[in-house]
C-alpha positions in Angstrom: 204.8 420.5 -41.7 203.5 418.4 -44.6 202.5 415.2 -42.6 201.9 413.0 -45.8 204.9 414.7 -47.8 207.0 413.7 -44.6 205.3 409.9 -44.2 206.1 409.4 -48.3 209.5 410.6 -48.0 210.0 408.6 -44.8 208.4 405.2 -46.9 210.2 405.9 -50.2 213.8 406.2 -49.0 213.7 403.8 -46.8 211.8 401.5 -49.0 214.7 398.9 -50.6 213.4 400.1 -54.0 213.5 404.3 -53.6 211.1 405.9 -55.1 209.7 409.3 -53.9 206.2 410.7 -55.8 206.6 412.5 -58.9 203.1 414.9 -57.5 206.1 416.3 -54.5 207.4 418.1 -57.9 205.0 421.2 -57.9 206.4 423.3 -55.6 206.5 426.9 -56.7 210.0 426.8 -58.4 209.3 423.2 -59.7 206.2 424.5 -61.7 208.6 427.1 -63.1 210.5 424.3 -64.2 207.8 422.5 -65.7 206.4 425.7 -67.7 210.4 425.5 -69.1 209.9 421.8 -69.7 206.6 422.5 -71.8 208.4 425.6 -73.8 211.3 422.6 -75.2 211.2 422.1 -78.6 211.5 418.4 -78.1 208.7 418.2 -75.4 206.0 417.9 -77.9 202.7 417.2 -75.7 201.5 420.6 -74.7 201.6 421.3 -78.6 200.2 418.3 -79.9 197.0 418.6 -77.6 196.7 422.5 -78.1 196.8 421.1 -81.7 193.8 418.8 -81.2 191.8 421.5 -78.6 192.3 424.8 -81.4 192.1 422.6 -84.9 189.0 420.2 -83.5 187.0 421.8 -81.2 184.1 421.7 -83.3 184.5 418.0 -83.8 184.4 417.7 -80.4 181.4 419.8 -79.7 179.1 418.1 -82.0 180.4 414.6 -81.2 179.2 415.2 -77.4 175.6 415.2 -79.2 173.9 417.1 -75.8 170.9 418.1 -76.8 170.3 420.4 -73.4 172.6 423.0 -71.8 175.8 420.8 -70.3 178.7 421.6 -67.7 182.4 421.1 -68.6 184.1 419.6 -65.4 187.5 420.0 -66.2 189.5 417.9 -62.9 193.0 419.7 -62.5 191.9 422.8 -64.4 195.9 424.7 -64.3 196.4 427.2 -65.7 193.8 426.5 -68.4 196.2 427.4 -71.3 194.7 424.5 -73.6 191.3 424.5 -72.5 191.0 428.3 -73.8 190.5 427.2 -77.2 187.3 424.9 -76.9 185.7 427.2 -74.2 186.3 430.2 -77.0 184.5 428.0 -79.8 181.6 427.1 -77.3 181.3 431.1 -76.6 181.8 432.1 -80.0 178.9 429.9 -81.5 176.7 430.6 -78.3 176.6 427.4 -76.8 175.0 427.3 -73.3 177.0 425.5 -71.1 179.2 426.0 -67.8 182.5 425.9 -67.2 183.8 423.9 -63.8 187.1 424.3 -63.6 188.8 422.0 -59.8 191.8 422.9 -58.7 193.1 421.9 -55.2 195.1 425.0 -55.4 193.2 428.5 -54.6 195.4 430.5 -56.0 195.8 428.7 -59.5 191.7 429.0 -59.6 192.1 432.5 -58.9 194.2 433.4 -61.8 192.4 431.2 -64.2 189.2 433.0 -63.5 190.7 436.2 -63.7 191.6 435.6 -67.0 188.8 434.0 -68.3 186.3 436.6 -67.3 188.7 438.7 -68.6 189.1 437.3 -72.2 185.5 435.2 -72.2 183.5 437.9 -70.3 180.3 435.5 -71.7 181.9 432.7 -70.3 179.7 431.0 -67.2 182.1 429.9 -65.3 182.1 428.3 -61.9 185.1 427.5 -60.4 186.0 424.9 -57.5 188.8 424.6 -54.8 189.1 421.1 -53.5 188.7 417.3 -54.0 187.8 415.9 -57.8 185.3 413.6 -56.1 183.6 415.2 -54.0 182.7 418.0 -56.2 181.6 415.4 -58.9 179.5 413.6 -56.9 177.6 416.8 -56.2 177.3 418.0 -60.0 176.4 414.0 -60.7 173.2 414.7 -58.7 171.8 417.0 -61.3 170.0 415.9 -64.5 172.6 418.7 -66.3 174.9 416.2 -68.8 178.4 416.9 -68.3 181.3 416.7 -70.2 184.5 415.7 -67.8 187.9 416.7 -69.2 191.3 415.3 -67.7 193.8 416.5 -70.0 197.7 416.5 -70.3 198.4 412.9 -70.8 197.9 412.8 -66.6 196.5 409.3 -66.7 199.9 408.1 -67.8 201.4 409.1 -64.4 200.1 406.3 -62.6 200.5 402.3 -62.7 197.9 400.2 -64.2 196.3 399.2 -61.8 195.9 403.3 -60.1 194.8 404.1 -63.5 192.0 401.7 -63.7 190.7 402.7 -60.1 190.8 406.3 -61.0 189.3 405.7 -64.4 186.3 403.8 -62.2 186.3 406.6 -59.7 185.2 408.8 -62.4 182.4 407.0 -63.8 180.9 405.6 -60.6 180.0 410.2 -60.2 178.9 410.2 -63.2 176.1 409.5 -64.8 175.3 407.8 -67.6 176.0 409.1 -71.4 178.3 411.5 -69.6 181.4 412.3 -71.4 185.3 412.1 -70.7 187.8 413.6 -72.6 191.4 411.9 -71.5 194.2 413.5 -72.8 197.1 410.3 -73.6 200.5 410.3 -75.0 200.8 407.4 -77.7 203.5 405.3 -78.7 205.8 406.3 -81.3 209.4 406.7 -82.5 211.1 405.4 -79.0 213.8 408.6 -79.8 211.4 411.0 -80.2 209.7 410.0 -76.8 213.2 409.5 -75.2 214.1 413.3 -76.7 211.4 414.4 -75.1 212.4 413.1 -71.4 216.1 413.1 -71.3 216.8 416.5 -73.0 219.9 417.4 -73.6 219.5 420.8 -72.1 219.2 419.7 -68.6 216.0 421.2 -67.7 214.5 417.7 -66.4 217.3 416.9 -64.5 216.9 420.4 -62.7 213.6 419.4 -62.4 214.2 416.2 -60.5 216.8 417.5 -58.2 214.4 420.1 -57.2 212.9 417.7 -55.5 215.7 417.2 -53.5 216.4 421.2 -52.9 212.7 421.5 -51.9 213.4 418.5 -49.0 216.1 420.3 -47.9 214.2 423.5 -47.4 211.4 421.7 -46.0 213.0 419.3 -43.9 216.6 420.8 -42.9 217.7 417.8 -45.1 220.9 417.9 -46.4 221.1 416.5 -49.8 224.0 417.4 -52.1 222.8 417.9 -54.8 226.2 417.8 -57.4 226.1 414.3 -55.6 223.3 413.3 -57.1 222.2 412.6 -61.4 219.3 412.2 -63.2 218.4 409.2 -65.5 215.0 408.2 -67.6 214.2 405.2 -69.6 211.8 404.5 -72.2 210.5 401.2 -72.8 208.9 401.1 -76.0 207.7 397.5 -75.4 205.5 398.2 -72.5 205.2 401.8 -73.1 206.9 403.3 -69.9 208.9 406.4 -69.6 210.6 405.8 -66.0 212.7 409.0 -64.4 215.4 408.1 -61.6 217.5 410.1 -59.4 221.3 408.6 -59.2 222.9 408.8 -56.0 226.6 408.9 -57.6 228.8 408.0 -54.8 227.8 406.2 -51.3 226.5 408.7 -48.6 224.3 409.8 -46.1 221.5 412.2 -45.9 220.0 413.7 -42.2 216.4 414.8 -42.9 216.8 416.6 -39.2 213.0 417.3 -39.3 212.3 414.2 -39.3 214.8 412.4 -37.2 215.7 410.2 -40.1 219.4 409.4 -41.4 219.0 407.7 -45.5 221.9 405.8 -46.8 222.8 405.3 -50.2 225.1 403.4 -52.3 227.1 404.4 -55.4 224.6 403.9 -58.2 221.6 403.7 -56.3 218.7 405.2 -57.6 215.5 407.1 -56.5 212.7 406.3 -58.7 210.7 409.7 -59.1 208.3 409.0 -61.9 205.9 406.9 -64.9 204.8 408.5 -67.8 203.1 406.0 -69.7 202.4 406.0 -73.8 199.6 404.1 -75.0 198.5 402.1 -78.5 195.2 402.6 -79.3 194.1 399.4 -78.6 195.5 399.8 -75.4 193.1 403.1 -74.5 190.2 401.2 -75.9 190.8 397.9 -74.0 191.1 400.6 -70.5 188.0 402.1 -71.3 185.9 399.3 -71.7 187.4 397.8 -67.9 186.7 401.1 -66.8 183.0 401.2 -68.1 183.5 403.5 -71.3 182.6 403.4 -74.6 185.2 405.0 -76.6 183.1 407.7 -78.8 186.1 409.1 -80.9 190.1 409.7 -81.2 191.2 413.0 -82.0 194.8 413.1 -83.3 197.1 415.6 -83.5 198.6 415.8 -87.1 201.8 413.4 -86.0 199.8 411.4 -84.2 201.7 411.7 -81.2 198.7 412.4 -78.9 195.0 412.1 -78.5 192.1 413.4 -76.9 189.8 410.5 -76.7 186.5 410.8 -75.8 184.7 408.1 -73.4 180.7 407.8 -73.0 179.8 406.2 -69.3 177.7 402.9 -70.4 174.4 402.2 -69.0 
C-alpha cells in the first residue's frame, strides 16, 4: 500500500475543505488520459511550447552564452516529446553538451533513452531515476555549467508560496550563472483558458473521476462514480484555473482499506487541482524572490506561453 497516497487521502477528505492532490492523477490509465487531454484542439500548451522549443532553439542556445561544454538537467524529463527539438539542434550543430534527463519513474527513463539513442545516436545522454534534489546537488559540485529545464507550465501547479520554495530549492543546487528554463502558461482570453480546462468533450472530467476509480482499486473504496461531477474555474483576476470534483447528492464512501467512512453533502466539492497563468511581470517579480535574473522570454506566436530563461545571481 501507498502509505503517503493513503495519509493524503485520509487528510483531504476529511479536511472541511476536500481537496485530494492533483500528482495522485498519474496512474497508468490517468496518463492515457492526459496524452488525450494534450491531443485537444483547445488544450493549446503542449503546442505552444513545442512551438517555442522547434522555432527557437537557436535563440535559446546562444542566449545561454556557455563558453565550455554544459549539462542539460531536465527535472521531470516524460516522455521527452518537446525536449527532442532543442536536443536535435544541439546535435545537429555539434554542440558538446550532456543530456540529464530525472525521472522518478524507471520505466519512463527507459523508454525515453531508448528512443533517444535511437533517433540521436550522438546524443550523450545520462539519464537519472530518483529525487530532483539530490541528483542536482551532486551535478552542482562540478565546475560543468548547467542548463536546468522544468517545462510544461509545472510551476503553475502549486500555490505561491510552494512555488517560491521550489523555485529556491533549485537555485540553492545550483551554482551561479546557471540557467533555468521554466515553462509558464500566461494570462489571456479568460475563454480561451476556460476552453482549454472545461472541454466540452469530457475528457477532463474523465480525467478527474479517475481519481476516484483508481481509490477504489487501490483501496476497496467505493465511490460512485455517476454520483460524482466535474467542475473548473478560471479566475482571470488572480490567474487561477481551479478543478473540483462535485459530489451531486449526499452520501457515503467506505475506503475499507483504510478503515475510513467519508461523508458528503449535495454539492460538496473535492478540490483536485491549481493551474496557475502568469503576466509577465508576475514571472519577473517570482524570479527575482527566488534569486533569478530573468535572461529572456520566448513566446510562442499567440503569446499564450513562454519559456523564460532564469540566470542564478551571484
Amino acid at each position: 500500500m501507498n502509505n503517503t497516497f493513503a495519509k493524503d487521502i485520509i487528510d483531504g477528505l476529511t479536511a472541511k475543505n476536500k481537496h485530494l492532490s492533483s500528482k495522485y492523477f498519474y496512474d497508468d490509465n490517468g496518463s492515457r488520459i492526459f496524452q488525450e487531454i494534450m491531443k485537444m484542439p483547445e488544450y493549446y500548451l503542449t503546442d505552444s511550447e513545442f512551438e517555442i522549443l522547434s522555432l527557437q532553439a537557436q535563440q535559446i542556445v546562444e542566449a545561454l552564452n556557455f563558453d565550455q561544454p554544459f549539462n542539460i538537467i531536465e527535472l521531470g524529463a516524460g516522455d521527452g516529446f518537446k525536449t527532442f527539438k532543442l536536443l536535435e539542434y544541439l546535435v545537429d550543430k555539434a554542440i558538446d553538451f550532456n543530456y540529464i534527463p530525472i525521472d522518478i519513474s524507471k520505466e519512463a527513463i527507459n523508454i525515453l533513452t531508448k528512443k533517444l539513442k535511437e533517433r540521436l545516436p550522438k546524443l550523450s545522454i545520462q539519464p537519472k531515476v530518483g529525487d530532483y534534489f539530490k541528483i542536482l546537488h551532486e551535478t552542482s559540485k562540478t565546475d560543468t555549467p548547467s542548463l536546468l529545464l522544468f517545462l510544461g507550465g509545472n510551476i503553475g501547479n502549486y500555490p505561491e508560496d510552494d512555488a517560491l520554495n521550489l523555485l529556491q530549492l533549485f537555485n540553492n543546487n545550483m551554482n551561479t550563472n546557471d540557467k533555468l528554463l521554466i515553462g509558464m502558461d500566461l494570462k489571456k482570453n479568460p475563454i480561451t483558458i476556460h476552453n482549454a480546462y472545461y472541454d466540452i468533450s469530457g475528457i477532463t472530467k474523465r480525467f478527474n473521476l479517475n481519481l476516484l476509480i483508481r481509490i477504489n482499486r487501490e483501496f476497496d473504496a467505493d465511490f460512485k462514480i455517476d454520483d460524482f461531477d466535474f467542475y473548473c474555474h478560471y479566475n482571470p483576476v488572480n490567474g487561477a484555473v481551479k478543478s473540483y470534483i462535485v459530489s451531486l447528492k449526499a452520501q457515503e464512501v467506505h475506503i475499507k482499506k483504510l478503515n475510513t467512512v467519508i461523508s458528503f453533502e449535495q454539492n460538496e466539492l473535492i478540490w483536485t487541482e491549481l493551474s496557475k497563468k502568469y503576466a509577465l511581470t508576475e514571472i519577473e517579480a517570482l524570479s527575482k524572490q527566488a534569486g533569478f535574473n530573468v535572461k529572456n522570454h520566448f513566446l510562442d506566436c499567440k503569446h499564450y506561453f513562454t519559456d523564460s530563461l532564469w540566470e542564478k545571481l551571484a
